[in-house]
Each structure stands twice: as C-alpha cells, then as structure tokens.
C-alpha positions as CSV (number, residue, x, y, z in Angstrom):
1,X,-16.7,13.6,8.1
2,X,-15.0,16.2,6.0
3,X,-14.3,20.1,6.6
4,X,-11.7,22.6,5.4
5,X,-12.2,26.2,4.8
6,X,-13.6,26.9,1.6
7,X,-13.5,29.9,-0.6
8,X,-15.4,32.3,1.6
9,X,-13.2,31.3,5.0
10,X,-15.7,29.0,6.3
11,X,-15.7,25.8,7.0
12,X,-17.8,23.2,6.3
13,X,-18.1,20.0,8.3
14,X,-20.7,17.2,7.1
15,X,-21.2,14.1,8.8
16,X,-22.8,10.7,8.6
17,X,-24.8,9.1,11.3
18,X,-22.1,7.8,13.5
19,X,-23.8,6.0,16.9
20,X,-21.4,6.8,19.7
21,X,-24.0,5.3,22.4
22,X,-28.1,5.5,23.4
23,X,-30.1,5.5,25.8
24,X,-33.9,5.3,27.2
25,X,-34.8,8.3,28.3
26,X,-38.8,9.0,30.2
27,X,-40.6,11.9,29.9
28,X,-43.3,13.7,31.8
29,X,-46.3,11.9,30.7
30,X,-44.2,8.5,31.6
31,X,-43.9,9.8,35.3
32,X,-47.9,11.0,35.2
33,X,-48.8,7.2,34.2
34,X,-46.2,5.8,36.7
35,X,-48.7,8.5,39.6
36,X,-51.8,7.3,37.8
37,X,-51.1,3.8,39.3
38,X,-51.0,4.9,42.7
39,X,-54.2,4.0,43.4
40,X,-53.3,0.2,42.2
41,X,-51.5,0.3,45.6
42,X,-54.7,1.2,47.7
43,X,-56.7,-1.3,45.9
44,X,-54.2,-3.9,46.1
45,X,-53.7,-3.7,49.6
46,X,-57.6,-3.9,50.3
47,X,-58.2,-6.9,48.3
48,X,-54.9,-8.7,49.0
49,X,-54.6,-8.7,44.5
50,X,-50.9,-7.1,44.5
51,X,-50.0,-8.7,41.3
52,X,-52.2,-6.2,39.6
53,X,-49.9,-3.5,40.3
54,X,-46.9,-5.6,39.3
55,X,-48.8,-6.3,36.1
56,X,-49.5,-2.8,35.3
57,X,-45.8,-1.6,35.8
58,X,-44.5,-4.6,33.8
59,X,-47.1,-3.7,30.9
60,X,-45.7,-0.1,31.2
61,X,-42.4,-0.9,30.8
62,X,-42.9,-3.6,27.8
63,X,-44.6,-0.3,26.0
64,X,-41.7,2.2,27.0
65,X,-39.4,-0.7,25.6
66,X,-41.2,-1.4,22.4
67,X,-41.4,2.2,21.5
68,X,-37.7,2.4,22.0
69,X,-36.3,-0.6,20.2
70,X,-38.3,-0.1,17.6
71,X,-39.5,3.6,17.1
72,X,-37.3,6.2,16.2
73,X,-34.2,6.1,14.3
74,X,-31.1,8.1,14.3
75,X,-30.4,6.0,10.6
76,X,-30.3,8.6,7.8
77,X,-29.9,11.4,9.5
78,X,-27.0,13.6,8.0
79,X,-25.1,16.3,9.9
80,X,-23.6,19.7,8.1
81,X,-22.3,22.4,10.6
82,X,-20.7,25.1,8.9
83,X,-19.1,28.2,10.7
84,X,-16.2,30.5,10.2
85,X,-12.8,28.8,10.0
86,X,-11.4,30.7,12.6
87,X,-13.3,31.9,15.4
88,X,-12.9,35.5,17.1
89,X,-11.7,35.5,21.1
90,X,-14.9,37.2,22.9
91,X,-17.0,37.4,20.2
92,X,-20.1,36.0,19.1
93,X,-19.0,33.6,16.0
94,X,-22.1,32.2,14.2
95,X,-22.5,28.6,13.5
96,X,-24.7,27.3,10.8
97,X,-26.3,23.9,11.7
98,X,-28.8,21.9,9.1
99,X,-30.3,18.2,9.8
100,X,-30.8,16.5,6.5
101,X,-33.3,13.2,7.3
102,X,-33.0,10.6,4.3
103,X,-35.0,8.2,5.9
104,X,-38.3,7.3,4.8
105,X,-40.1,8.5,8.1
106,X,-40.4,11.8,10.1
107,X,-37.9,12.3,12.8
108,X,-38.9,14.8,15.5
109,X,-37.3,15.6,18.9
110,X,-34.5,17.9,21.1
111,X,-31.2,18.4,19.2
112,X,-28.3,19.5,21.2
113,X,-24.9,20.7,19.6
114,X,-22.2,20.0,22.9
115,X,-20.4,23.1,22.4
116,X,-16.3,23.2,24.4
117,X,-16.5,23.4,27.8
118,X,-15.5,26.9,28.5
119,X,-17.0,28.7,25.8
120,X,-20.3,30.2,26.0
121,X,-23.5,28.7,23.4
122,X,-26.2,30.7,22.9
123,X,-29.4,28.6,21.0
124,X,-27.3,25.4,20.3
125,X,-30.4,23.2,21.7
126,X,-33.3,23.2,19.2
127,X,-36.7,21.5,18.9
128,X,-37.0,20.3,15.9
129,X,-39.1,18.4,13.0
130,X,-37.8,16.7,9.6
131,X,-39.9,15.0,7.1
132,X,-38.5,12.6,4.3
133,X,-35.9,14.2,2.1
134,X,-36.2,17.7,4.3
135,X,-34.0,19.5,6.0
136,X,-33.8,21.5,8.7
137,X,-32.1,24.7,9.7
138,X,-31.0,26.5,12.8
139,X,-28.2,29.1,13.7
140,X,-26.9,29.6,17.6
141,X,-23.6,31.5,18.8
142,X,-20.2,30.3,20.1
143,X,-18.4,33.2,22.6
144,X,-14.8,31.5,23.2
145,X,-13.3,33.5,26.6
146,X,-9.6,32.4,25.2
147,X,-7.5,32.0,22.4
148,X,-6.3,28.8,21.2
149,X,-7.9,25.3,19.7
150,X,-11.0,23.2,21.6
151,X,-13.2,21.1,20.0
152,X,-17.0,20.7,19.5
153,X,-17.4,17.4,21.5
154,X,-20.4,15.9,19.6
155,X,-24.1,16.4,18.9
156,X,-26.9,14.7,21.3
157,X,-30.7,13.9,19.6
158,X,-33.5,13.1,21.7
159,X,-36.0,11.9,19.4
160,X,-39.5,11.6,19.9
161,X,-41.0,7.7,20.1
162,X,-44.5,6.7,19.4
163,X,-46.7,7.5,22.7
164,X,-44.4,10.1,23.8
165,X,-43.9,8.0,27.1
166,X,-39.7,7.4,26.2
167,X,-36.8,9.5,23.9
168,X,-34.2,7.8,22.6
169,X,-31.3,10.1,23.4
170,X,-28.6,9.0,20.6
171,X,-24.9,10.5,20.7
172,X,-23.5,11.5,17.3
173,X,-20.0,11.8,16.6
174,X,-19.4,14.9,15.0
175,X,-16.0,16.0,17.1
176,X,-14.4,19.1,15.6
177,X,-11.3,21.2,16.4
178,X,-11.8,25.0,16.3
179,X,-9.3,27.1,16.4
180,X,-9.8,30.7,18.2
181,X,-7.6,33.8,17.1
182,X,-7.8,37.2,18.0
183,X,-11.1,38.8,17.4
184,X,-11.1,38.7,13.2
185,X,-15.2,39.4,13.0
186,X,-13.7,43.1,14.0
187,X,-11.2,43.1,11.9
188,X,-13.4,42.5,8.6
189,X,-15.9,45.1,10.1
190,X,-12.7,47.7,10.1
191,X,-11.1,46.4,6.4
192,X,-14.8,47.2,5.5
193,X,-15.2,50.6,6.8
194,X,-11.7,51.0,5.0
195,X,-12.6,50.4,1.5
196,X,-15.9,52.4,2.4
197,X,-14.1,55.3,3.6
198,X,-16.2,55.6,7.1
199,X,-13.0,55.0,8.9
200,X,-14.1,58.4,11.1
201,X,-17.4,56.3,12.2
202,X,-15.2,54.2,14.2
203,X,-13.0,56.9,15.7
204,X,-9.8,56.5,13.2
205,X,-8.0,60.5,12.8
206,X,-7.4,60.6,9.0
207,X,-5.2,63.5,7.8
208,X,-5.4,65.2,4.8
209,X,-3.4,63.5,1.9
210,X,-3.7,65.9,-0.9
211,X,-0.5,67.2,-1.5
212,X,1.6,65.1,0.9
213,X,4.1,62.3,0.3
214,X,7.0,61.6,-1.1
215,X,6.6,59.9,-4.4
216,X,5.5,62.3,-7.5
217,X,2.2,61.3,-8.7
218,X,1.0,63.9,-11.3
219,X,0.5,67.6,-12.4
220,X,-2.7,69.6,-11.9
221,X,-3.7,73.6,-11.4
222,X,-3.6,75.0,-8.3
223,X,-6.2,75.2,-6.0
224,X,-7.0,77.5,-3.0
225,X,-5.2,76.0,0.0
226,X,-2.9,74.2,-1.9
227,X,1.3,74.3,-0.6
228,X,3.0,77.2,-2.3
229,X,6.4,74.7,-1.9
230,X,4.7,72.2,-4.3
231,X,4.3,74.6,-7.2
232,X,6.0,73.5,-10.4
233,X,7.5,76.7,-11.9
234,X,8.7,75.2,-15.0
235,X,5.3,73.9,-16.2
236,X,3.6,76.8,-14.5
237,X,5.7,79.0,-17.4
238,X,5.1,76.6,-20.3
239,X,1.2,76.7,-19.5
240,X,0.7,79.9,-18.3
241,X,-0.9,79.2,-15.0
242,X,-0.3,78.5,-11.6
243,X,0.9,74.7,-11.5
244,X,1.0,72.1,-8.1
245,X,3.3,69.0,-8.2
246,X,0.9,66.2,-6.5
247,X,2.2,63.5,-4.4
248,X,1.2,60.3,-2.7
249,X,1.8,58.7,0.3
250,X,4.8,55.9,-0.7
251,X,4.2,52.5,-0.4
252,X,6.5,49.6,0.3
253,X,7.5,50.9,3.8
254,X,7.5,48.6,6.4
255,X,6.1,48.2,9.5
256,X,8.0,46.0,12.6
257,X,5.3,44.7,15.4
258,X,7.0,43.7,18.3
259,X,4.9,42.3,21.3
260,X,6.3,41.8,25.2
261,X,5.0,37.9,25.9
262,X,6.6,39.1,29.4
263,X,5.2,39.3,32.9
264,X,3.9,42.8,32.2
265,X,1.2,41.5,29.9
266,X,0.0,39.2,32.4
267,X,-2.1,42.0,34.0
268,X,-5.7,42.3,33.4
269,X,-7.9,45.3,32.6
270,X,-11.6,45.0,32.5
271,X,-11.3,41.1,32.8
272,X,-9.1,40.5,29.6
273,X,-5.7,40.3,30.1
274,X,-3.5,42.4,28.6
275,X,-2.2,40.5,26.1
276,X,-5.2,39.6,24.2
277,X,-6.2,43.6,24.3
278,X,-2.7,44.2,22.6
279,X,-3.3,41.1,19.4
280,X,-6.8,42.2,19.0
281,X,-5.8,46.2,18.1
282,X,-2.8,44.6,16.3
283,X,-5.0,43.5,13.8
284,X,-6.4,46.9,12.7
285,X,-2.9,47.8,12.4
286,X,-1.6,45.2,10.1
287,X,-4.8,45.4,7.6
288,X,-4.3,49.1,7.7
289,X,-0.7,49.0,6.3
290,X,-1.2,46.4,4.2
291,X,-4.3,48.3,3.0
292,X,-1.6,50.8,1.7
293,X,0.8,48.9,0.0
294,X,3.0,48.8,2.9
295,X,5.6,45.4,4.6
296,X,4.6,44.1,8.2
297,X,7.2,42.2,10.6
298,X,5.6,40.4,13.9
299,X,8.1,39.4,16.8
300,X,7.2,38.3,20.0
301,X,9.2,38.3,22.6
302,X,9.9,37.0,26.5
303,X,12.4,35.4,27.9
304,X,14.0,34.7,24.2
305,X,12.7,35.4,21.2
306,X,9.4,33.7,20.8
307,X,8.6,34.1,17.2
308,X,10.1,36.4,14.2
309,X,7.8,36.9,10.9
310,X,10.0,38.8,8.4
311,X,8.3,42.5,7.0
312,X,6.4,41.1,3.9
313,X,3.2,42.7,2.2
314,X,-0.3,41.5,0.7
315,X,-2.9,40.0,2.4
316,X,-1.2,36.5,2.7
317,X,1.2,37.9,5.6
318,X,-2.1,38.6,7.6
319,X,-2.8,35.0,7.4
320,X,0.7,34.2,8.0
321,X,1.4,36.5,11.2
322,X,-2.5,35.5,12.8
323,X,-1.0,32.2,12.8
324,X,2.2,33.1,14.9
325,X,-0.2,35.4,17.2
326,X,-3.1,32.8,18.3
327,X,-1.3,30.8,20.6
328,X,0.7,33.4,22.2
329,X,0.7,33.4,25.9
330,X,2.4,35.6,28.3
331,X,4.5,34.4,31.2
332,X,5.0,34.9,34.6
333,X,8.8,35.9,33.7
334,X,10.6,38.8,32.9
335,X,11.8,39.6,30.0
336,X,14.4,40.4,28.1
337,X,13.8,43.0,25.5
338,X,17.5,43.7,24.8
339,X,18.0,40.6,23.2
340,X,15.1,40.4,21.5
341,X,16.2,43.7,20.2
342,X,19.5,42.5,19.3
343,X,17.8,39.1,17.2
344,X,15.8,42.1,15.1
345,X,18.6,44.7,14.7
346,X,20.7,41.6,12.9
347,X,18.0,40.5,10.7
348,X,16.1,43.5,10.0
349,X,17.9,47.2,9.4
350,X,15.3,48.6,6.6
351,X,14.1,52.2,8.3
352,X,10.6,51.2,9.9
353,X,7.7,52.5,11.9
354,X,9.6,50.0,15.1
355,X,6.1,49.3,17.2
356,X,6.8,48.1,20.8
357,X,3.8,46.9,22.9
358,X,5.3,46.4,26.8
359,X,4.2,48.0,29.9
360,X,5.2,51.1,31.1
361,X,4.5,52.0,35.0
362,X,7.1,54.0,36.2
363,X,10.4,55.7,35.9
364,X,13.0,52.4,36.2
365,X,10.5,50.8,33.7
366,X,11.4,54.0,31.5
367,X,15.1,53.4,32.0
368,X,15.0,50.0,30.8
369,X,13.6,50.5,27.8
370,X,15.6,53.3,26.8
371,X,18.4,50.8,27.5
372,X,16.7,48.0,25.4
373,X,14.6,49.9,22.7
374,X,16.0,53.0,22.7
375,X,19.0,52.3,20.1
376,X,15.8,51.7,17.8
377,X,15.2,54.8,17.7
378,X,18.5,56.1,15.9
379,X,17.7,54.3,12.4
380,X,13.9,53.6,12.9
381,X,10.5,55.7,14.2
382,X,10.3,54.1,17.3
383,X,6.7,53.6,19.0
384,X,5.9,52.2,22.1
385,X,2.3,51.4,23.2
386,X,1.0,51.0,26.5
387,X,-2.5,49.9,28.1
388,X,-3.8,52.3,30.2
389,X,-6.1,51.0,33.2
390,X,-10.1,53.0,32.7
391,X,-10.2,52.4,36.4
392,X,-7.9,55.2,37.1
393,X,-9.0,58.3,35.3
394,X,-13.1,56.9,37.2
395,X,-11.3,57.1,40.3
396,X,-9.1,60.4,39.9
397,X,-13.3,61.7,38.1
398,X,-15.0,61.3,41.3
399,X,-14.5,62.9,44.1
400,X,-13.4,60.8,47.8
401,X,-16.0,60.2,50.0
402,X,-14.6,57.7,52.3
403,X,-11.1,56.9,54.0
404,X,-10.7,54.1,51.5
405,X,-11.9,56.2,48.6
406,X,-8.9,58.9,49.4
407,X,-6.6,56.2,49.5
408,X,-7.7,54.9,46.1
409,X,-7.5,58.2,45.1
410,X,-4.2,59.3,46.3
411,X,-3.1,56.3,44.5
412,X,-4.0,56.2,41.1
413,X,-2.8,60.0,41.4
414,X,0.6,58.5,42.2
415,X,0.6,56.2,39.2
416,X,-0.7,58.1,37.3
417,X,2.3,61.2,37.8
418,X,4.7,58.3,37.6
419,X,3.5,56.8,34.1
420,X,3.6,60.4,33.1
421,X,7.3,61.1,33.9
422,X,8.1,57.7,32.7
423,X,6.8,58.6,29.4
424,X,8.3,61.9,29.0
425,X,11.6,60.3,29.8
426,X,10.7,58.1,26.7
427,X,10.2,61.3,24.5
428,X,13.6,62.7,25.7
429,X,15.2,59.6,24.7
430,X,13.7,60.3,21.1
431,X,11.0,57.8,21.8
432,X,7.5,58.4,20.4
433,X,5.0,56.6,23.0
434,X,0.9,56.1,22.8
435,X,-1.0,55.4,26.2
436,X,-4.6,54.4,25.5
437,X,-7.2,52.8,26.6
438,X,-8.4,49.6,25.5
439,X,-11.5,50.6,23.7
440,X,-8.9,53.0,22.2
441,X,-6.2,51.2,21.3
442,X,-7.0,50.3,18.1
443,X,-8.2,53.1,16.1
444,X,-4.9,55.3,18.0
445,X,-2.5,52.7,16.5
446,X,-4.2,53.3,12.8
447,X,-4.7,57.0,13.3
448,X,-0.8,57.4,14.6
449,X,0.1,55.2,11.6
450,X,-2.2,57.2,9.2
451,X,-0.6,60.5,10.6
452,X,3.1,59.1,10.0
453,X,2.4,58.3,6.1
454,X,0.9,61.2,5.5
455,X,3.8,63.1,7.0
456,X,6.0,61.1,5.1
457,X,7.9,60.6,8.4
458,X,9.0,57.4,7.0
C-alpha cells in the first residue's frame, strides 16, 4: 500500500490484493433449492428410499463447493481509494473508490468499504461489474461525529460464483488512518468566497476601505465623499486641483487566538459541544488574516498551558496551527486563565487583536476574567467570544403556556439579564466582547476583525 497527500491535498491510497480471510457465503436461490427438496422428504418417507434425500443435499453441496474453490477470484484485483487528506468534523468528506481487475476474467459481486465505527457512510456498499483490464468507479460519503484519527478497517468483496448458488465473501486489507480536523471543506468554501469577493453571501460585514488605513498607498483626485482630513494640500497646489492621500489597511499585524480547553467548553449547544463550535469559526478567522498579510498565534489553554504556536503569517501557519487544534479536548477541570495569560504576556508583547474564546454566564465569571484577561487589554485589543445557547432567545420568542413553560421562561430571562451585566462589566473593564450564536460565530469573528483593520484600530 502507499498514500500521502499529493499536490492537490488528497490522498491517494492504492493497494494489492492482500487476503485477510474467506468465506462461503449462500444466497437466495441456494435456500429456494435447499425448499425445492422438501418433497424428497415426503417421498422418502413413503417408499422407505431416504438416501435419496441425503444424495440430493450431498450433490448440492459438492456444487456450492466446486463453484467456490474454484470460481471467483479476488487475484488481480487492485484497490485505489483516494479522499481528502484531512477530513472535516460533521461534514460530508467524499471518498473516491476505483476497482482495477487485471485478471483475465470478469469479476462481479457486492463491494463493501468498512468505514470507522462511529462515523456515518453513505453509499460505501456498491454492486458492481469489472471486465479484463477495466476499472470501475464509485464515490460514497464519510460524516465523522469527532475530531481526531480512526481508521478505514478494510474492504469486504462478495463475488459472484458460477450458478449464483454461493459468494465468496473475501476480506481485503486496505486499513487506513484518517485523520479528522475541524471542518476545512468550509473553510475552502469561505477562502473562496474571499478571493471572489462574495464574502456578503455568507453574512461577513465588510466596511468600506477606501480611504482608511494607516500606511500611505498613493495619490489621486478627489472624489465626492472622500475625507476632507486626507486631502494633500501640497500637491493639491502643485497640480491645481483638489488632491486625496489614499491609504491601505497595514499588514503584518498580528492576531493572538487563545482557546479555554476548560470545563466551560465542555457544554453542548445543538449537540456539538462547545469546543468544536469555537475551532471550526476559528478557521475563518485565521484564513481571513492571513488573507491580509496579517501574523496568527494559537494557545490553548486548561489547567496549564496546553499548546503555544507563535504569531507567524502565510498559509503554512494554517497548516501548522490545524495541527495543534485537531486533537484538542476540553476537560472536566477548571481552568486557569491567569497563568495561561502570564506564559503569553512573557513570550509575546507585540500590540495584537488578543482573541479569548471562554464562557461567560454570569457576573463572578465576569470578575474573573477581568482578573485573568483584563491586563490584556492595557497593550493589546482585547476580544472575548462567547457561545450563546439558540434555545434561549426560542424560549424568551414564545409565549408560556404551561407551568413548566413559565419556569423555562423565567429562566432563560434570568440568564439571560445575568450574561448581559456580565458583559457590560467586561466593557467597563475596557474589554471588547462578541456573544453569538453558533451559526453566527464565524462570519462575527471575520466581520469584527474586518471592522478593526479598516479602523486601523490596530
């Protein structure tokens, strides 16, 4: 076998007709001749001749045998399964699959790609038909629930025999680890929509960049709308005409991600814990600013400090921090932002856009990370994100109609008051914080971001 990710980030695995084990295995019409000879038994019994029905079963068996031992052939069958060579957490990854027979006879029958336990497979069982020197092609779908590496455990053929009374079900070895990251299919969908500039299709708030920056780009004549403040007065005189200073947006800022592994991302909203919500939206953040010339950091942190990716730019960091994200895991502990912040502030004092994603629920929760990431805030532009729970704004929507429904309502009005005085004692504190939604997250992480570089907050 061989497979590594080639230059299009998939990854191709072929392999050779390996033979883990076979076995007989009858079909339908076997089981319809097997209730064809029931009759034998009535006639044997009437004219005392029961060897006839023993001979009939042992010349049934001798056939299902025969066909078996020496019918079809898993010898010259190749394997190629090609995929991506990462595969997105809850989403449907395609997987290329091709049978090459280089035998000199058909081969027809079931094939069966065992796909990991947990995930879900969607068409990776296929009828299918291969002459000499042909090939055959089929694509299914692999939906992995989690992040981390499993394994394809091996590919099953039942292929057909002569008389269709037996398949020979034949186990191929064609094991292979995958490895499942946060979801990178929506990633490349957002990069794309990037370089398109149909960012506002998927909800992103672009501001307008003309004119706003901090770096001096060029000269050109006013236009209506344009900043009176940016007006060159020296080559305004020398040309005669009203003349703009333009600007753009600098790069080489940086950007410090910083993710609670803690006990508050434990929690699950919609099904999918917390955690998983906050890498995935990450993503779009970290191809946004390196999109724009810009540094990215990743730290993760619990208990300790988990893991620490220095601020670097290009697309090579992306590869670098997915690596540290996809086998994070949060913990049942709490932890302990202040010396996680305290590891950062020693190795990393460059102003940043400082982005903290942590739970906030209430007003001690506040407290404690004005305590731990508050300090932040006096050299860099300090962000912290929260996950807000869907279930409460459809509970506060509808209106009680029950004793339990008032209680569920009184309740998610409590949290809800108390999230919102947490986070305006964040603001106070000089703290800037977004509360969204998962199916928000993202695209208010890359508009916030767009917003602060066209500001030139930074």
């Amino acid at each position: 076998m061989s497979g590594e990710p080639n230059e299009f980030g998939k990854s191709d695995s072929f392999f050779e007709p390996k033979v883990v084990r076979s076995v007989m295995v009858p079909t339908r019409r076997l089981w319809w001749l097997v209730v064809a000879g029931t009759p034998l038994i009535v006639l044997a019994t009437l004219v005392g001749m029961g060897w006839m029905l023993y001979a009939y079963n042992l010349i049934l068996g001798a056939i299902c045998f025969l066909t078996y031992r020496f019918g079809a052939s898993a010898e010259g069958i190749r394997i190629r399964r090609r995929m991506d060579a990462v595969l997105s957490v809850r989403a449907r990854n395609r997987v290329m699959f091709e049978i090459e027979n280089e035998s000199g006879v058909a081969v027809s029958g079931q094939i069966r790609d065992e796909v990991p336990a947990t995930f879900d497979g969607e068409g990776n069982e296929q009828r299918f038909r291969v002459n000499p020197g042909n090939k055959f092609h089929f694509e299914y779908m692999l939906v992995p629930p989690e992040r981390g590496q499993e394994e394809i455990r091996g590919t099953f053929l039942r292929l057909d025999c002569p008389l269709g009374l037996v398949q020979k079900q034949v186990e191929l070895e064609t094991t292979q680890a995958v490895k499942v990251y946060p979801n990178v299919l929506a990633l490349r969908e957002f990069a794309l929509l990037n370089q398109q500039g149909r960012l506002r299709e998927v909800g992103v708030r672009i501001s307008k960049m003309r004119g706003l920056g901090t770096e001096f780009e060029s000269l050109r004549e006013y236009a209506e709308g344009d900043d009176y403040r940016k007006v060159d007065w020296s080559a305004t005189a020398r040309r005669g005409k009203l003349i703009v200073r333009q600007y753009e947006v600098e790069r080489n800022q940086a950007v410090m991600i910083c993710v609670d592994c803690g006990r508050h991302m434990l929690a699950e909203v919609g099904g999918v814990r917390k955690l998983d919500l906050v890498l995935d939206a990450i993503l779009m953040l970290i191809q946004s600013a390196i999109a724009a010339g810009d540094n990215v950091g990743f730290l993760a942190y619990g208990a300790d400090v988990i893991t620490y990716v220095p601020p670097k730019k290009g697309q090579r960091q992306l590869g670098v921090i997915l690596n540290a994200m996809y086998g994070l895991v949060a913990e049942p502990l709490e932890s302990d932002p202040v010396r996680a912040f305290g590891y950062l502030a020693a190795r990393h004092k460059r102003r940043s856009l400082m982005v903290n994603f942590t739970g906030l629920e209430d007003r001690d929760m506040a407290r404690d990370i004005v305590q731990s990431f508050g300090s932040m805030a006096r050299s860099h532009l300090a962000l912290l994100v929260n996950i807000a729970d869907p279930r409460f704004r459809e509970i506060l929507r509808k209106e009680p109609e029950s004793h339990e429904d008032l209680f569920r309502f009184a309740s998610a009005h409590f949290l809800t008051d108390e999230r919102r005085q947490a986070a305006s004692m964040l603001q106070s504190s000089h703290l800037n914080v977004l509360d969204s939604e998962p199916q928000d997250l993202a695209k208010d992480l890359v508009s916030y971001y767009l917003d602060v570089k066209s500001k030139g907050r930074l």
